[in-house]
BAMAR-291318 format. One record per atom (N, C-alpha, C, O): residue in one letter; x, y, z. Coordinates in steps of 0.001 Angstrom, whole numbers, padded with zeros to 6 digits, always signed. Example, Ala and Ser with C-alpha at 12.3 -4.5 7.8 and 13.67 -1.06 7.14 Angstrom:
# residues 2
A+013190-005690+007800/A+012300-004500+007800/A+013200-003300+007800/A+014236-003319+008465/S+012850-002250+007080/S+013670-001060+007140/S+012900+000030+007870/S+013409+001138+008039/
This chain:
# residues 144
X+000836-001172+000000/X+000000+000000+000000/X+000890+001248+000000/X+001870+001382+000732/X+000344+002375-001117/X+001694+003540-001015/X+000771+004360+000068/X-000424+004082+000172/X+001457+005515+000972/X+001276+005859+001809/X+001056+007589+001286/X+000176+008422+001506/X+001929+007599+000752/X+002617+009353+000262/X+002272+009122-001224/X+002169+008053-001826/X+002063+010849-001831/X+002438+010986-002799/X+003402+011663-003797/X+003452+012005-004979/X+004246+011668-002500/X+005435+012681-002991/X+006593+011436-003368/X+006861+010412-002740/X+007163+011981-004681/X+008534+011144-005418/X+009816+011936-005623/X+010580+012027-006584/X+009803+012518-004327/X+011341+013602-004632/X+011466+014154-003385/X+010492+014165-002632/X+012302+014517-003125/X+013087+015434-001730/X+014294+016119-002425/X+015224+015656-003085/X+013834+017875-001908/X+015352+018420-002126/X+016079+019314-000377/X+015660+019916+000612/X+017244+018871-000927/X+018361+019458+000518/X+019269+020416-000099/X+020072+020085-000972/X+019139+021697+000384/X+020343+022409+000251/X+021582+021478+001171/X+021674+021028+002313/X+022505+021506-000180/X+023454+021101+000361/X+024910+021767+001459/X+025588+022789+001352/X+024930+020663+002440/X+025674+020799+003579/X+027388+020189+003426/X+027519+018971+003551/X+028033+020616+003292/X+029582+019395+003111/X+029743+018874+004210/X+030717+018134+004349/X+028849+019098+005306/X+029183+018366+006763/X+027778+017109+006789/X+027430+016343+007689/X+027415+017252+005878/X+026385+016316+005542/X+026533+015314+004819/X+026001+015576+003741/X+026947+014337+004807/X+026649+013318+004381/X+025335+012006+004013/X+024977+011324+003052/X+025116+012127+004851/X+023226+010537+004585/X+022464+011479+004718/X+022668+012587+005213/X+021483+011005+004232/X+020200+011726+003574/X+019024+010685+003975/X+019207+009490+003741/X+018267+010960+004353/X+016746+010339+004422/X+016203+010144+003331/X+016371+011021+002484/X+015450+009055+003005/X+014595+009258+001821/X+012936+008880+002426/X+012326+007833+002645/X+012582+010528+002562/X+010985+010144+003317/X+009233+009885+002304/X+008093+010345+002377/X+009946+008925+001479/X+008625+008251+000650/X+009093+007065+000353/X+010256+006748+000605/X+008300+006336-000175/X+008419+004777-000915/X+009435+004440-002012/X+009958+005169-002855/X+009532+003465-001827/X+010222+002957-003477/X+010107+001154-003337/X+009865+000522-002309/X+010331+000684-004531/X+010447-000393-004106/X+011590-001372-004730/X+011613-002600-004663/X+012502-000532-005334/X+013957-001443-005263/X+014685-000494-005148/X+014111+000584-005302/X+015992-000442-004885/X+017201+000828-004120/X+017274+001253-005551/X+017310+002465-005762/X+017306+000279-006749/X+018354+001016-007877/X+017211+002063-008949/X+017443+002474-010086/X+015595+002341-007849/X+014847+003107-008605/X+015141+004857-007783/X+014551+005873-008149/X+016138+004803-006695/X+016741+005904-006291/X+017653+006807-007225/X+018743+006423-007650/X+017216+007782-007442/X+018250+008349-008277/X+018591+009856-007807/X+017963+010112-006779/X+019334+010853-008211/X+019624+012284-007647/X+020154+012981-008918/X+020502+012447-009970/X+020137+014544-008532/X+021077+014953-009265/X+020904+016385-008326/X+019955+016570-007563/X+022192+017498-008582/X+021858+018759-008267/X+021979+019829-008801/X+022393+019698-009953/X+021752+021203-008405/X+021680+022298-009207/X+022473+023260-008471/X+022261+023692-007337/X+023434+023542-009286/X+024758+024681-008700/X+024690+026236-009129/X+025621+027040-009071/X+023377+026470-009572/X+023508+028191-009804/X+024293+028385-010911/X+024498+029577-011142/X+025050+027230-012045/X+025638+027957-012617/X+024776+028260-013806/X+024953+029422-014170/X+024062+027728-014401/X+022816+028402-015346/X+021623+029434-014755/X+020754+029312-013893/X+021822+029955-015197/X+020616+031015-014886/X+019717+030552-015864/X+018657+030172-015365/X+019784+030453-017136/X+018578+030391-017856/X+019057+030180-019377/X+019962+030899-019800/X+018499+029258-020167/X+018982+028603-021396/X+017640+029070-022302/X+016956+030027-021938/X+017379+028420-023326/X+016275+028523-024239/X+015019+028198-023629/X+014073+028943-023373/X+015217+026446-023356/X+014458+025796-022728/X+014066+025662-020858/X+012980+025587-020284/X+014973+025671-020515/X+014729+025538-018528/X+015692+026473-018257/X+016658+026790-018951/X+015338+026898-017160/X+015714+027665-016021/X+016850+027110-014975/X+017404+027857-014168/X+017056+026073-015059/X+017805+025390-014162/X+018569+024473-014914/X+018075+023781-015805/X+020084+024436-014495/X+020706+023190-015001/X+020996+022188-014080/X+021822+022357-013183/X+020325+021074-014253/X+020385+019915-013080/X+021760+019162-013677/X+022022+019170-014879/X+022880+018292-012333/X+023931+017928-012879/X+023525+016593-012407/X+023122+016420-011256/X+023607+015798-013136/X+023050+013815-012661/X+024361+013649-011950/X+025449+014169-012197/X+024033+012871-011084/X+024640+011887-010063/X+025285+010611-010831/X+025249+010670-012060/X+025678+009845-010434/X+025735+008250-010917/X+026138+007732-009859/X+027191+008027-009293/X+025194+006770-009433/X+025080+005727-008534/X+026395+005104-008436/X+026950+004969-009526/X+027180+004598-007197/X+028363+004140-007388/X+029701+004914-006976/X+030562+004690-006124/X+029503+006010-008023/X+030762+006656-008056/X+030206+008122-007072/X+031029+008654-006327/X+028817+008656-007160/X+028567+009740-006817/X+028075+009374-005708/X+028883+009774-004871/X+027118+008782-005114/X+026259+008254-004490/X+025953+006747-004388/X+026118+005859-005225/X+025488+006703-003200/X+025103+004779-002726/X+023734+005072-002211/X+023490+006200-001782/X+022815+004134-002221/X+021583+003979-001523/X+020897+002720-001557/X+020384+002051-002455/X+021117+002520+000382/X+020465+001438+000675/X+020147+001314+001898/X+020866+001801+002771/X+018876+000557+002225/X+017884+000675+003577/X+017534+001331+003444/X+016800+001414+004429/X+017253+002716+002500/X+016590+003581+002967/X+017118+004998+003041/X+016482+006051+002983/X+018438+004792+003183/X+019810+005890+003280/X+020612+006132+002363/X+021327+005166+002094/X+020891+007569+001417/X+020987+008261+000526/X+022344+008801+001108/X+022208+009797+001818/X+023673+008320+000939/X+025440+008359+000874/X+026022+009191-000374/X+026363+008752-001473/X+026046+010731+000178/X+026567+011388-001024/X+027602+010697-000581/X+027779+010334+000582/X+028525+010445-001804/X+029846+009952-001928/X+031142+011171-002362/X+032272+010683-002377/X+031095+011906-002530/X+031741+012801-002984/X+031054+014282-002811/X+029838+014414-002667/X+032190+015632-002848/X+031586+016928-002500/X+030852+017530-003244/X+031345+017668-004364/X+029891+017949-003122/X+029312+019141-004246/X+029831+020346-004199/X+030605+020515-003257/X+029578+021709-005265/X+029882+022523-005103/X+029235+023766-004302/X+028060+023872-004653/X+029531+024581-003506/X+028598+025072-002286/X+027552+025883-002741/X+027621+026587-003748/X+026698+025799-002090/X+025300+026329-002634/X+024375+025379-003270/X+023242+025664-003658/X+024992+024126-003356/X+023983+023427-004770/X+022724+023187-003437/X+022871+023392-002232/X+021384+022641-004243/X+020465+022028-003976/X+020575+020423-004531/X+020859+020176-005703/X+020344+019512-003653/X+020560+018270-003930/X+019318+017612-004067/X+018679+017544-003017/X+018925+017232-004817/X+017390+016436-005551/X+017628+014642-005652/X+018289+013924-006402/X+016914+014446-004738/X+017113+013121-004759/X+015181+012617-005139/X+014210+013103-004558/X+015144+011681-006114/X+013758+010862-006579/X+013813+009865-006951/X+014838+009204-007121/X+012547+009505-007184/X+012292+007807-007572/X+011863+008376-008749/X+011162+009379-008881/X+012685+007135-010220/X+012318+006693-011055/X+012146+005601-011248/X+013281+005153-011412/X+011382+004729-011357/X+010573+003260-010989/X+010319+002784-012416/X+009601+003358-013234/X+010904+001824-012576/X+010929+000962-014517/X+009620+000618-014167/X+009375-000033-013151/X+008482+001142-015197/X+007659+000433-015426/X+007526-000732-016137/X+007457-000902-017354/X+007490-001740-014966/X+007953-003329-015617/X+007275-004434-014513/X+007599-004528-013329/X+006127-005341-015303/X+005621-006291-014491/X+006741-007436-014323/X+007082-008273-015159/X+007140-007275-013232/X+008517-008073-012681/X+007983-009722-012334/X+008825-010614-012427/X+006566-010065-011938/X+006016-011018-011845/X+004730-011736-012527/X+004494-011159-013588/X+004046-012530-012347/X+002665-013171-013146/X+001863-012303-011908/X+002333-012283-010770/X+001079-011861-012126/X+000118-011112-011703/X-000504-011813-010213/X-000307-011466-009048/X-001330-012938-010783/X-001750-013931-009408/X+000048-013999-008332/X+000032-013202-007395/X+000729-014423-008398/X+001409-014352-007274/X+002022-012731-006773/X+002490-012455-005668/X+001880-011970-007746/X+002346-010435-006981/X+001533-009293-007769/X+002017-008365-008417/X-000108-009656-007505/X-000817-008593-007912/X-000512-007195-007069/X-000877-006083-007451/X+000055-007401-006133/X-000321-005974-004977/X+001025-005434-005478/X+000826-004242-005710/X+002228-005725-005738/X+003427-005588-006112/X+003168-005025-007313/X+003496-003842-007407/X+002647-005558-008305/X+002559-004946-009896/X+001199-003896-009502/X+000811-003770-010663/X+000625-003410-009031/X-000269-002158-008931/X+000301-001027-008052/X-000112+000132-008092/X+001562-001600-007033/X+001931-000675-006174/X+003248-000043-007236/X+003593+001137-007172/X+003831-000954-008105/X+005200-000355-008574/X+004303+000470-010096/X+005054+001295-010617/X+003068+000375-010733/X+002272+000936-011571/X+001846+002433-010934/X+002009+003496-011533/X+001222+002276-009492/X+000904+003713-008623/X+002032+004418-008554/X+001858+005635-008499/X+003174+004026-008540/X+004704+004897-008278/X+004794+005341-009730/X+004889+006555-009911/X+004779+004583-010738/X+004914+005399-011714/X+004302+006523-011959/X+004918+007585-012057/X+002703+006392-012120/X+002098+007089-012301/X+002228+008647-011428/X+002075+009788-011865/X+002561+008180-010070/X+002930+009339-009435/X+004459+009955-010113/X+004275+011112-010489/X+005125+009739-010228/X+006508+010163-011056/X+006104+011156-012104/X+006254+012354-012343/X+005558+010166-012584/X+004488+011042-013871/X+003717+012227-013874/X+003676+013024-014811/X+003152+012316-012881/X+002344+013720-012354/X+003377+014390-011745/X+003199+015588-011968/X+004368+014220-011088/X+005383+015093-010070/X+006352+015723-011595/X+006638+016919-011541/X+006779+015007-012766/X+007701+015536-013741/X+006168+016607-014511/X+006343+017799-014762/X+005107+016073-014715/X+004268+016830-015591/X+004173+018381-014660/X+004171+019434-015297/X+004111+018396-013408/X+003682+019466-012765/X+005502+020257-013072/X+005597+021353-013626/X+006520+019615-012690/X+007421+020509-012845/X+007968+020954-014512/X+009021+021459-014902/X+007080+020634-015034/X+007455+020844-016636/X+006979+022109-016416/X+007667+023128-016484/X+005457+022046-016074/X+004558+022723-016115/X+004606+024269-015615/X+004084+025265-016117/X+005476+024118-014359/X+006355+025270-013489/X+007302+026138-014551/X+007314+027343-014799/X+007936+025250-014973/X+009133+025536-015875/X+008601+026670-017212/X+008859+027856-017414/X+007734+025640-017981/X+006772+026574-018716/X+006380+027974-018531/X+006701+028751-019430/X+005702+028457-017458/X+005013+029372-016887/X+006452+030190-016694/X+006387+031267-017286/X+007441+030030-016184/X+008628+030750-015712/X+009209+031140-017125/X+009525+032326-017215/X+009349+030595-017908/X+009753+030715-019155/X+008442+031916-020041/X+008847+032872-020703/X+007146+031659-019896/X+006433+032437-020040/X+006552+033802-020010/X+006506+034585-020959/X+006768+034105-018413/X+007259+035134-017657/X+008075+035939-018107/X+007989+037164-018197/X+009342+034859-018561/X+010638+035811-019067/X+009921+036429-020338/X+009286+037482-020391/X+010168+035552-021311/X+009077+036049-022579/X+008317+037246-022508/X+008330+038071-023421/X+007697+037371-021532/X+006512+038604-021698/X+007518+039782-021185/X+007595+040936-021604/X+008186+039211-020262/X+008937+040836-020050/X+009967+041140-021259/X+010111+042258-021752/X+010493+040261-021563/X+011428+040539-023096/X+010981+040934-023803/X+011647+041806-024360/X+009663+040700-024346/X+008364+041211-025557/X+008478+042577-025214/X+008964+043385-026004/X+007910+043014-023671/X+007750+044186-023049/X+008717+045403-023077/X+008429+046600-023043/X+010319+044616-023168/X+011072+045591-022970/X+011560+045731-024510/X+012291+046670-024825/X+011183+044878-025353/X+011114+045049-026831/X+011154+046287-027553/X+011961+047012-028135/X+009321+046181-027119/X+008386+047182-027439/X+009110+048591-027117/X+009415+049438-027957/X+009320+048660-025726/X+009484+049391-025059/X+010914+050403-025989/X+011122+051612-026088/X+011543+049346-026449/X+012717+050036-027481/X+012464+050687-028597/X+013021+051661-029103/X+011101+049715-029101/X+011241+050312-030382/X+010227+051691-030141/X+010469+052735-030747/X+009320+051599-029397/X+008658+052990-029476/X+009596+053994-028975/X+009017+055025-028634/X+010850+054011-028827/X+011773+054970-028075/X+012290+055507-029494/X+012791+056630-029557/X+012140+054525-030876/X+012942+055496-032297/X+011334+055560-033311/X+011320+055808-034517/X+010190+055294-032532/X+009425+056042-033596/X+009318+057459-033311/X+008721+058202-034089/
């Protein structure tokens, strides 16, 4: 039974910090994944943010439950740790029906948590747009 519907946690990052909580579900370690964002993009065509991926192993470990940055970030980042969950019936249905509807509900939640932050992203991008249009305008009626 999933409990939460949240598929992500972010931590400003600490260098005196090391383990991390992961306070929602998952249901195998290697559907843990991270990445973070260091301020060094301000703003591209498309997003507002440049996220830098992790890799399991070399960057990070996670298991029981506990999220091992393995190495330093750079100061200031925000550290994003989520579940991406393979949508994949891992069993025959009759012996792990509750298993194949609970790892189907995680997706689906993944799915709504990336659609809503697209969605953020969009609108911010919007934003810029209209004031750029604005300060456009604003030029050219300055040489009629």
């Amino acid at each position: 039974m999933i409990t939460t519907t949240a598929v992500s946690v972010k931590y400003d990052y600490d260098p005196n910090v090391t383990k991390y909580s992961v306070p929602y579900q998952w249901r195998e370690d290697a559907d843990i994944k991270a990445h973070y964002y260091d301020g060094t993009l301000e703003y591209s065509l498309w997003i507002w943010r440049d996220y830098i991926k992790l890799t399991e192993g070399e960057d990070y470990s996670f298991k029981d439950g506990i999220f091992t940055l393995l190495r330093a970030l750079p100061a200031g980042s925000v550290l994003e740790i989520f579940r991406a969950t393979m949508p994949l019936q891992t069993a025959e249905l009759t012996r792990a029906y509750d298993d194949s509807i609970t790892r189907n509900t995680m997706c689906i939640q993944e799915l709504r948590y990336w659609l809503h932050h697209w969605e953020h992203e969009l609108r911010q991008f919007e934003h810029f747009a209209r004031h750029e249009i604005e300060d456009l305008n604003g030029s050219l009626d300055k040489f009629q």
